[in-house]
VMD Tcl script that draws the C-alpha trace (Angstrom):
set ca {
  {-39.03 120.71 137.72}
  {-39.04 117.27 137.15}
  {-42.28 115.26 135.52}
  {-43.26 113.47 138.73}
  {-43.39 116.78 141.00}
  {-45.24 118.71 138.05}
  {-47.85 115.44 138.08}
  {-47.86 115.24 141.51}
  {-48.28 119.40 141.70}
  {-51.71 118.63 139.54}
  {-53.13 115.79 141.20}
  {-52.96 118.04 144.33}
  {-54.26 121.35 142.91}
  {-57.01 119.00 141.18}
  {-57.76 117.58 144.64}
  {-57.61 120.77 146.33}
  {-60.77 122.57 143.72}
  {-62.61 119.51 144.42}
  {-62.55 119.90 148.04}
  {-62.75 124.10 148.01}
  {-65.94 123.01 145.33}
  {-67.62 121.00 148.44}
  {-66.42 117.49 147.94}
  {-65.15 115.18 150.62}
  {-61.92 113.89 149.30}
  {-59.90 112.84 152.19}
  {-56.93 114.81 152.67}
  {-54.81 111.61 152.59}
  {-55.49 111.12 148.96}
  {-52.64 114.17 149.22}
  {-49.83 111.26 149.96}
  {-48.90 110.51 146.14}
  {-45.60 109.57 146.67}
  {-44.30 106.42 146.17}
  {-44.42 104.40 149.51}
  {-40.75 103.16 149.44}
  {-39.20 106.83 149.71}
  {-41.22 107.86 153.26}
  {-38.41 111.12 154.29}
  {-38.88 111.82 150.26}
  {-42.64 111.56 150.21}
  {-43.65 113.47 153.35}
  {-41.36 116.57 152.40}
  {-42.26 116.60 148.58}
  {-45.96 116.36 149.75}
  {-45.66 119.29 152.54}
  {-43.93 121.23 149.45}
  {-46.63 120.88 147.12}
  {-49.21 121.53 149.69}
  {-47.72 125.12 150.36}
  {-47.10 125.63 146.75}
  {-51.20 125.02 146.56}
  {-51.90 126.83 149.27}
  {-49.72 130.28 148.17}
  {-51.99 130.40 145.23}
  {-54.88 130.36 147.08}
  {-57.38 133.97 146.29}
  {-56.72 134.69 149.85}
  {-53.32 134.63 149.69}
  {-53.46 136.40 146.85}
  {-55.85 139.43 148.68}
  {-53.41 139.55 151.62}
  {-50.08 139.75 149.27}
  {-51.67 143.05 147.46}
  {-53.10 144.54 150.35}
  {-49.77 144.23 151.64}
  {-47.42 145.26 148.99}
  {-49.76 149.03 149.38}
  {-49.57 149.06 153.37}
  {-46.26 147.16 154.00}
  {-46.03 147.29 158.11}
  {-49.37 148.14 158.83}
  {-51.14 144.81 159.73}
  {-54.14 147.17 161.61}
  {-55.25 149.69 159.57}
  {-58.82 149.92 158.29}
  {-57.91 149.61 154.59}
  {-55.60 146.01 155.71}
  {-58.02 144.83 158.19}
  {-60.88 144.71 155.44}
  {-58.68 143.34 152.71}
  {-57.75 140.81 155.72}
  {-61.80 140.40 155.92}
  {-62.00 139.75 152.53}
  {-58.93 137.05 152.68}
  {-60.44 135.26 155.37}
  {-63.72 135.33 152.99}
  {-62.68 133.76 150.06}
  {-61.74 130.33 151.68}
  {-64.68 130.51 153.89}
  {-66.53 127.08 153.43}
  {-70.48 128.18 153.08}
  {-69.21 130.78 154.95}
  {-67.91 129.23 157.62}
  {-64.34 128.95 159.16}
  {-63.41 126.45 161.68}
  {-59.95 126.90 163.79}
  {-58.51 124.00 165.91}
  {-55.77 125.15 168.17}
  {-54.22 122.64 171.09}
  {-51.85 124.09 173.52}
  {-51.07 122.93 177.58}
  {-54.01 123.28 179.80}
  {-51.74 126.10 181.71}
  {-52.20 128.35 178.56}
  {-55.74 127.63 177.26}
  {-58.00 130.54 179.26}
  {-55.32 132.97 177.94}
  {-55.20 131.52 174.68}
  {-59.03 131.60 175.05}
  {-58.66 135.49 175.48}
  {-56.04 135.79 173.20}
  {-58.27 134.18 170.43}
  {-61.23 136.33 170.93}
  {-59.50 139.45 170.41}
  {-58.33 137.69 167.15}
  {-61.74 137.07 166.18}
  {-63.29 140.68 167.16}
  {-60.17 142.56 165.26}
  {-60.67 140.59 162.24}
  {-63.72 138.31 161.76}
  {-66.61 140.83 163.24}
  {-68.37 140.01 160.01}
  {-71.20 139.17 158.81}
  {-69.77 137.80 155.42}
  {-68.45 134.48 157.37}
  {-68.52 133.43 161.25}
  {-64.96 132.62 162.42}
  {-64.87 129.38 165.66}
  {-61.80 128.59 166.89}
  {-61.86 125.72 169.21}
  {-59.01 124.80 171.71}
  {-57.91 121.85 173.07}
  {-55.52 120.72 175.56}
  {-52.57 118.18 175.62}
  {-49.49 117.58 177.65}
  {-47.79 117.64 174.96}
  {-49.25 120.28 172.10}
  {-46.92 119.36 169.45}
  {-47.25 115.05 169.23}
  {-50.57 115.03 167.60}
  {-49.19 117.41 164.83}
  {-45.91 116.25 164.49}
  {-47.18 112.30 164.62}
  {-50.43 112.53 162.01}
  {-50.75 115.81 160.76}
  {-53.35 114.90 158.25}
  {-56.06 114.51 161.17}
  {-54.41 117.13 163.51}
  {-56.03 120.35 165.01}
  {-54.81 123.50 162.23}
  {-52.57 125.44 165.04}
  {-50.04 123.66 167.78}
  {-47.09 124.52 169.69}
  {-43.70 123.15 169.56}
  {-39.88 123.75 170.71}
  {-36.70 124.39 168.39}
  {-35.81 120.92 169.01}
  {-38.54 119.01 167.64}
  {-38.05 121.80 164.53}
  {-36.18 118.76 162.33}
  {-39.06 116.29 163.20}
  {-41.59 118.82 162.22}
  {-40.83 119.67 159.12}
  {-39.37 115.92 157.84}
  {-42.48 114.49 158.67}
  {-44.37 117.44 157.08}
  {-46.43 118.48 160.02}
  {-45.54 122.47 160.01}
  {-46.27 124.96 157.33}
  {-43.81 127.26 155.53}
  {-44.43 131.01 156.90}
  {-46.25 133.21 154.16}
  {-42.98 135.87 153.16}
  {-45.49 138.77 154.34}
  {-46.04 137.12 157.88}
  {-42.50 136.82 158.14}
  {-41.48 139.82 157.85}
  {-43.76 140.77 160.40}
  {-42.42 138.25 162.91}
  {-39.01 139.79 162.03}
  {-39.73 142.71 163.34}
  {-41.41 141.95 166.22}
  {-38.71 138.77 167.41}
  {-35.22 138.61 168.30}
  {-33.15 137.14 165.08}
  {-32.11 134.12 167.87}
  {-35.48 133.09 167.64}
  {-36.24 133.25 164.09}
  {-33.29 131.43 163.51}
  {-34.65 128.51 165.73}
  {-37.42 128.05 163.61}
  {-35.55 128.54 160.18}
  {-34.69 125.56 157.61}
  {-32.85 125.91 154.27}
  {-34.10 129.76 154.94}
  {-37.79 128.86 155.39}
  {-39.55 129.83 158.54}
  {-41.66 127.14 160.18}
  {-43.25 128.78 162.78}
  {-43.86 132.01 164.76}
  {-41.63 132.55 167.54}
  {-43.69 132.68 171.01}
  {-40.81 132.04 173.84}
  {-37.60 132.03 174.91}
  {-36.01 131.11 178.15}
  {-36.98 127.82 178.13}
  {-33.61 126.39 178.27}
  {-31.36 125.20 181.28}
  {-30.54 127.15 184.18}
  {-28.82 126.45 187.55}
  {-31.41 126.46 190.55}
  {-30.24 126.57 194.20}
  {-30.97 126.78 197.84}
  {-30.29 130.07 199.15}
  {-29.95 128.77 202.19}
  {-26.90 127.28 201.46}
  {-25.51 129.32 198.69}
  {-24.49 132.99 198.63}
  {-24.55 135.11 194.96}
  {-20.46 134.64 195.44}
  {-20.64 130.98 194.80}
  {-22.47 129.94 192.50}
  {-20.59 130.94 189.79}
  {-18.03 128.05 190.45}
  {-19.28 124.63 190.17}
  {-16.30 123.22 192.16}
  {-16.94 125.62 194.60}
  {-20.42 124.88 195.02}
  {-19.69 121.18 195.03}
  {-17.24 121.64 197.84}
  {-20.05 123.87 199.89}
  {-22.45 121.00 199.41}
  {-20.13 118.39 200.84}
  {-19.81 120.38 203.53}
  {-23.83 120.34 204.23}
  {-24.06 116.89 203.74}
  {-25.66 117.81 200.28}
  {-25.02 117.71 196.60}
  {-25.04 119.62 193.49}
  {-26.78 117.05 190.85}
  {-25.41 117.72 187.23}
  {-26.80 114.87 184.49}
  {-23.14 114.16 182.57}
  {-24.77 110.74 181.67}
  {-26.96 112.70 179.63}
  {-25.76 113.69 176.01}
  {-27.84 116.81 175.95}
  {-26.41 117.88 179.41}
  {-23.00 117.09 179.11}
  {-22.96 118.32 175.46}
  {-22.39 121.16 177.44}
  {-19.14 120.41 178.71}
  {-17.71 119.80 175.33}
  {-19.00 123.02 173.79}
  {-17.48 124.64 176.71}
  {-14.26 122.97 175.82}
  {-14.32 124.30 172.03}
  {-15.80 121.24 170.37}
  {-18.18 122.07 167.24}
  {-21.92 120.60 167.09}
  {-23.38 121.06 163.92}
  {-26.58 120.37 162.09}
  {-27.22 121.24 158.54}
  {-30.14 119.44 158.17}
  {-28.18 116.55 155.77}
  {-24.91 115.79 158.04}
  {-24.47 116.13 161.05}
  {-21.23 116.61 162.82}
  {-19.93 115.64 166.15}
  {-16.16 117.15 166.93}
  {-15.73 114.99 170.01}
  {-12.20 112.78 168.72}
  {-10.39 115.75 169.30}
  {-7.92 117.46 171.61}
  {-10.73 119.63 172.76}
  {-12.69 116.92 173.13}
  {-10.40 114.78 175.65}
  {-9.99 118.10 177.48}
  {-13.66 118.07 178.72}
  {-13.70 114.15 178.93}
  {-11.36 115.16 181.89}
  {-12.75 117.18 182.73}
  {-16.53 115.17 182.95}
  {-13.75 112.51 184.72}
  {-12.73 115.51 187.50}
  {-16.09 116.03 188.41}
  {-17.10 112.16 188.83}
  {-14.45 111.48 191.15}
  {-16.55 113.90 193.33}
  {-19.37 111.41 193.38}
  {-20.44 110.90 196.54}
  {-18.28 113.92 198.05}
  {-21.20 116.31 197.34}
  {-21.83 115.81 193.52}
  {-24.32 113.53 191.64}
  {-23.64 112.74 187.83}
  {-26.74 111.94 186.96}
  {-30.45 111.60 187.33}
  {-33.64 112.95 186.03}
  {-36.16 115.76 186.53}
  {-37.71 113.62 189.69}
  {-34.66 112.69 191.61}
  {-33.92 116.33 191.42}
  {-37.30 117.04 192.88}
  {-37.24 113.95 195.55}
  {-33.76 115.90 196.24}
  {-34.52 118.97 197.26}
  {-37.69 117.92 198.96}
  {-35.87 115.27 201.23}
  {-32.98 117.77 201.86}
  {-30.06 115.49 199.96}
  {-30.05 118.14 196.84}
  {-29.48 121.59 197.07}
  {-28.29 122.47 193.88}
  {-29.15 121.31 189.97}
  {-28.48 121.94 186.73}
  {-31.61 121.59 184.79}
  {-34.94 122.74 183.37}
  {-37.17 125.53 183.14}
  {-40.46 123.55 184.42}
  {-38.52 121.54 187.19}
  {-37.26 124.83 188.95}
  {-40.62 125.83 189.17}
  {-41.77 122.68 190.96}
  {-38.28 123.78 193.38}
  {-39.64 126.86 193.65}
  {-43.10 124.72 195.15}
  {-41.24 122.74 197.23}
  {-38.58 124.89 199.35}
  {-40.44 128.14 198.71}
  {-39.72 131.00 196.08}
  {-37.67 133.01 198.65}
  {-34.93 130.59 199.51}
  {-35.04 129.44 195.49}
  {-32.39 130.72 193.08}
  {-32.24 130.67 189.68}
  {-28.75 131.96 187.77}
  {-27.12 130.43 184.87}
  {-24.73 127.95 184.31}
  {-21.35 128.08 186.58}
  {-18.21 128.03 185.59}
  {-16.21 124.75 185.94}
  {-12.36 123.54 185.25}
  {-11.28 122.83 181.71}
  {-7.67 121.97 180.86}
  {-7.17 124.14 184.49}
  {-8.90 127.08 183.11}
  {-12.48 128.32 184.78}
  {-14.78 128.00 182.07}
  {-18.20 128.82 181.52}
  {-20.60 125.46 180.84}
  {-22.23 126.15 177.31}
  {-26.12 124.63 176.76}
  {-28.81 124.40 174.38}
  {-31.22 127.26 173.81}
  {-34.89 126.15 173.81}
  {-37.61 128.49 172.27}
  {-40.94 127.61 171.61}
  {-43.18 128.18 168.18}
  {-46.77 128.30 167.03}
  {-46.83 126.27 164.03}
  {-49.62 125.92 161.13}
  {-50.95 122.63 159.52}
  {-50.14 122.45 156.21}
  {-53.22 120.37 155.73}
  {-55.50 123.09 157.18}
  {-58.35 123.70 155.35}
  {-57.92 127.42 156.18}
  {-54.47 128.16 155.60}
  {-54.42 131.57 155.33}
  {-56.69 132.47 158.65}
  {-54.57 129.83 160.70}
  {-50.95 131.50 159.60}
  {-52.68 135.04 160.37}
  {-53.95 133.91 163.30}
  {-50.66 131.95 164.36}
  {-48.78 135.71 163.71}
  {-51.52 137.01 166.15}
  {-50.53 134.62 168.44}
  {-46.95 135.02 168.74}
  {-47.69 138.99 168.22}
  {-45.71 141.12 171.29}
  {-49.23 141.93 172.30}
  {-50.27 138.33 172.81}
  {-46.24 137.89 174.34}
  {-46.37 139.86 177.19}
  {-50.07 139.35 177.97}
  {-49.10 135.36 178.15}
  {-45.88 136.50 180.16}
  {-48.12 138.27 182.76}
  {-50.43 134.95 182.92}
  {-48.67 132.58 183.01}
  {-44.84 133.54 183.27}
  {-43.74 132.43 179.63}
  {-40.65 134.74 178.91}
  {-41.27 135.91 175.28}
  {-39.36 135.51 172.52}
  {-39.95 139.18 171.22}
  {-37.63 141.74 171.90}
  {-39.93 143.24 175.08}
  {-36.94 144.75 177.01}
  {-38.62 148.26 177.71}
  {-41.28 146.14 180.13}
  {-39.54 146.55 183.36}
  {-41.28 143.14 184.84}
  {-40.05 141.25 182.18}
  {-36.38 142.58 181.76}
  {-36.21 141.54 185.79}
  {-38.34 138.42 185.74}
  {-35.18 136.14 187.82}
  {-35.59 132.99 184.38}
  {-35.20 136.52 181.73}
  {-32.43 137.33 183.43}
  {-30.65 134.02 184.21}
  {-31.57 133.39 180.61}
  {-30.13 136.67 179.35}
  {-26.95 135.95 180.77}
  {-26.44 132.91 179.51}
  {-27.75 134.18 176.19}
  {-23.90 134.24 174.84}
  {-23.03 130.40 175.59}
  {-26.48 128.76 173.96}
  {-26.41 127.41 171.05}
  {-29.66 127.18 169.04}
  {-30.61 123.20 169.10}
  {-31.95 122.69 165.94}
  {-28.37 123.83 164.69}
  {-26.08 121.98 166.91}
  {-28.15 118.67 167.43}
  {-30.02 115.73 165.45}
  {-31.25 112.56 166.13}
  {-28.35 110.76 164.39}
  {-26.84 112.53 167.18}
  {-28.82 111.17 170.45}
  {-28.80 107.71 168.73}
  {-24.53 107.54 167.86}
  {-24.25 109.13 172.21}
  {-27.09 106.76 173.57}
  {-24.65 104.03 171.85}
  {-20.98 105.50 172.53}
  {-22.08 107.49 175.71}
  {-19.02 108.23 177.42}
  {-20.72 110.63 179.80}
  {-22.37 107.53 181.33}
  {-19.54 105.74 181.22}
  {-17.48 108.24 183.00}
  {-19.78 108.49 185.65}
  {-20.42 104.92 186.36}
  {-16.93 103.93 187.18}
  {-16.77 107.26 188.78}
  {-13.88 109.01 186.03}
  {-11.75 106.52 186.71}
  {-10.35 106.76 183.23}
  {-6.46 107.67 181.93}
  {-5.85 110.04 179.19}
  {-5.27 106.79 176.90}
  {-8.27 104.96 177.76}
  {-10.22 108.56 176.87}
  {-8.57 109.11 173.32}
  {-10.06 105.40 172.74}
  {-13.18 106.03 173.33}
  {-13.77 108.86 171.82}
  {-12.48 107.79 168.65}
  {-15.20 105.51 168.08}
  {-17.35 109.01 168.08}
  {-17.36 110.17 164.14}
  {-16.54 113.31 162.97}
  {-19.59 113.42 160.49}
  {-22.68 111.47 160.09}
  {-25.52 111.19 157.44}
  {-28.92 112.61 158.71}
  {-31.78 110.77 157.50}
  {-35.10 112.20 158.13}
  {-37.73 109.90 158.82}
  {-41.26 109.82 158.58}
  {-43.09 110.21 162.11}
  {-45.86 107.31 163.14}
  {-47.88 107.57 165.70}
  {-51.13 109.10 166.99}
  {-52.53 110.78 170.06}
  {-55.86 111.50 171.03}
  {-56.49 115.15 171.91}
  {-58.06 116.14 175.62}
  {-62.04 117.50 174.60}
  {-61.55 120.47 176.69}
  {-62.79 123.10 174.06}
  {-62.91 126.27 175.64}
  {-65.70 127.55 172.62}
}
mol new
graphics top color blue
foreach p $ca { graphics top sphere $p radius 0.5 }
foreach p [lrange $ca 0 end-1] q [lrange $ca 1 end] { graphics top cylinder $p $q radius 0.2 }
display resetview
């Protein structure tokens, strides 16, 4: 270990026995680094704060109890070592949770939570209040200024490389994670893994994209042929609405085509200036030239919606949340949902590829209670606390929960299960470096402005201004957000 880390290591175990002794050091007086290395600073910091935090006599009461009941989280002998734990970072004997989800969770998160508290803090040793909050957007706060963020938040796989560069999401104790292992599917895990760290609990799945349709129009026989159901539309005086001037949709195409999206976390690489990729720029150009003949290349999440309301959509190619606004709009019996169709590559019917999309609970690494917020995080994303949020709310868990009959035929599990074998995990595939270098050389966009009206030539151009590789720098996150005060407690 180098001198600065072991210095730097020292200053913030020194810090952290002044605070645990009753002092009020802020927590910012944990940012030692130097100022002119921000991506440097912010993971070297998180580092040492989980370092601290491992060592911590609850950690070390959990670890034993562990290592003599390995799988048995519930057991009387566990849930008083647990009791114990949770103890020994009590501060005069208090412990004070903040969790922030969406407003559509809270009263189950609210139930959720209390069960937490009667399994496991029923004590009169210390008195356990967790307090939620709301947000449209549970993860900015965190991800933004984790030093004065709430101790628990939830985020998606593709904010993973934001989380854990700017330092706002714990490392997983070892213990917890094995538990999580065998509770979700490996898919998920993966989506929260980084250099083989886990950075968050698994909570959902089938977040992703799916294809949503008018039944009214469509029959189960077409809509596994995008052509087809472009062709069907024109026909109705309606369209099928698929965003190709959107890198993350039409990422699909290129997948589809054989092209390789990769993120390592340091490079990132982009295998567009390739034969595969000119096959699905012509493929992007095919469908353009149907602009206007039942097809729309692009648009958002509310010209899909002011589509199917005003009867010019009746097909899309989108997300989770906007098919169940559809679903509001034209009524859940004429509403389909099915995964992605089939369209023509190099003359071959080929299934469109997309991004998979789970969701996390992730810990504050600046938490005062670090161990109480992981264990309660793992109670969180428990299959227990899965399925009850499925049956409140509709969340498709990320657990392995196949023997639940309502879940297995929920209609998003099983579009979702379908597609299962064409996602590709985001946090993998895609960076930043990669929305910036597409936003710049988008030739989705460009495609579908001027309609595909683009030789084979004109195609191999542009996409060799696309590089192979390129560097990925991680940044540190500014920002803030103020929280909704909607505590439930």
């Amino acid at each position: 270990m180098k001198i600065k880390n072991i210095i730097c290591f020292i200053l913030s175990a020194l810090i952290g026995v002044f605070s645990l002794a009753g002092c009020t050091e802020s927590t910012e007086k944990y940012d030692i680094f130097p100022e002119n290395s921000a991506s440097n600073k912010t993971e070297k910091a998180a580092e040492n704060r989980d370092d601290l935090n491992s060592i911590m006599k609850s950690w070390k009461i959990f670890n034993e109890a562990v290592s003599k009941s390995p799988g048995d989280l519930y057991g009387d002998s566990m849930v008083e070592s647990i009791k114990q734990a949770m103890e020994s970072e009590a501060d005069n004997n208090r412990i004070n949770i903040k969790l922030i989800c969406s407003k559509s969770r809270a009263e189950e998160y609210k139930s959720i939570a209390g069960e937490f508290v009667w399994l496991f803090a029923d004590d009169k040793r210390f008195n356990l209040n967790i307090e939620i909050f709301t947000s449209d957007d549970p993860s900015e706060k965190n991800i933004s200024s984790p030093q004065n963020a709430p101790d628990i938040f939830f985020y998606n796989d593709s904010k993973l490389e934001k989380a854990v560069s700017s330092g706002a999401t714990a490392r997983i104790n070892d213990n917890l994670r094995k538990f999580a292992l065998d509770t979700d599917t490996a898919e998920s895990i993966k989506a929260f893994t980084m250099n083989d760290k886990l950075y968050g609990m698994p909570t959902a799945s089938a977040e992703g994209t799916f294809l949503v349709y008018d039944k009214r129009i469509y029959g189960e026989n077409d809509i596994s042929d995008l052509e087809r159901m472009i062709n069907i539309a024109s026909r109705y005086s309606k369209n099928v609405l698929y965003a190709l001037d959107d890198p993350y949709y039409s990422a699909g195409v290129f997948l589809a085509a054989g092209c390789s999206l990769e993120n390592d976390g340091t490079m990132q690489t982009i295998e567009y200036n390739s034969k595969n990729g000119v096959a699905a720029a012509k493929a992007i150009c095919s469908l353009a030239n149907l602009q206007g003949k039942g097809f729309i290349g692009s648009g958002d999440e509310d010209k899909i919606i002011v589509g199917f309301s005003n009867g010019t959509i009746c097909a899309a190619i989108t997300e989770k949340q906007t098919a169940f606004q559809i679903r509001n709009i034209i009524g859940e019996e004429n509403t389909g949902i099915a995964k992605l169709p089939a369209m023509n590559i190099s003359d071959t019917k080929t299934q469109i590829h997309s991004f998979s999309c789970y969701e996390a609970v992730g810990v504050n690494p600046y938490s005062k209670f670090p161990f109480t917020s992981q264990l309660l995080a793992y109670y969180l994303s428990s299959e227990r606390s899965q399925s009850a949020l499925y049956y409140a709310c509709g969340v498709v868990p990320a657990a392995a929960l196949n023997e639940y009959s309502d879940i297995s035929n929920d209609i998003f599990y099983s579009a979702w299960n379908d597609q299962r074998q064409y996602e590709h995990i985001i946090a993998n595939s895609v960076s930043s470096e990669f929305y910036n270098m597409l936003t710049q050389k988008n030739i989705g966009s460009e495609i579908v402005e001027n309609n595909g009206n683009y030789s084979e030539e004109q195609l191999i151009t542009y996409l060799s201004e696309i590089p192979l590789k390129i560097p990925v720098v991680n940044e540190e996150s500014t920002g803030s957000e103020t929280l909704n005060n909607e505590s439930l407690n």
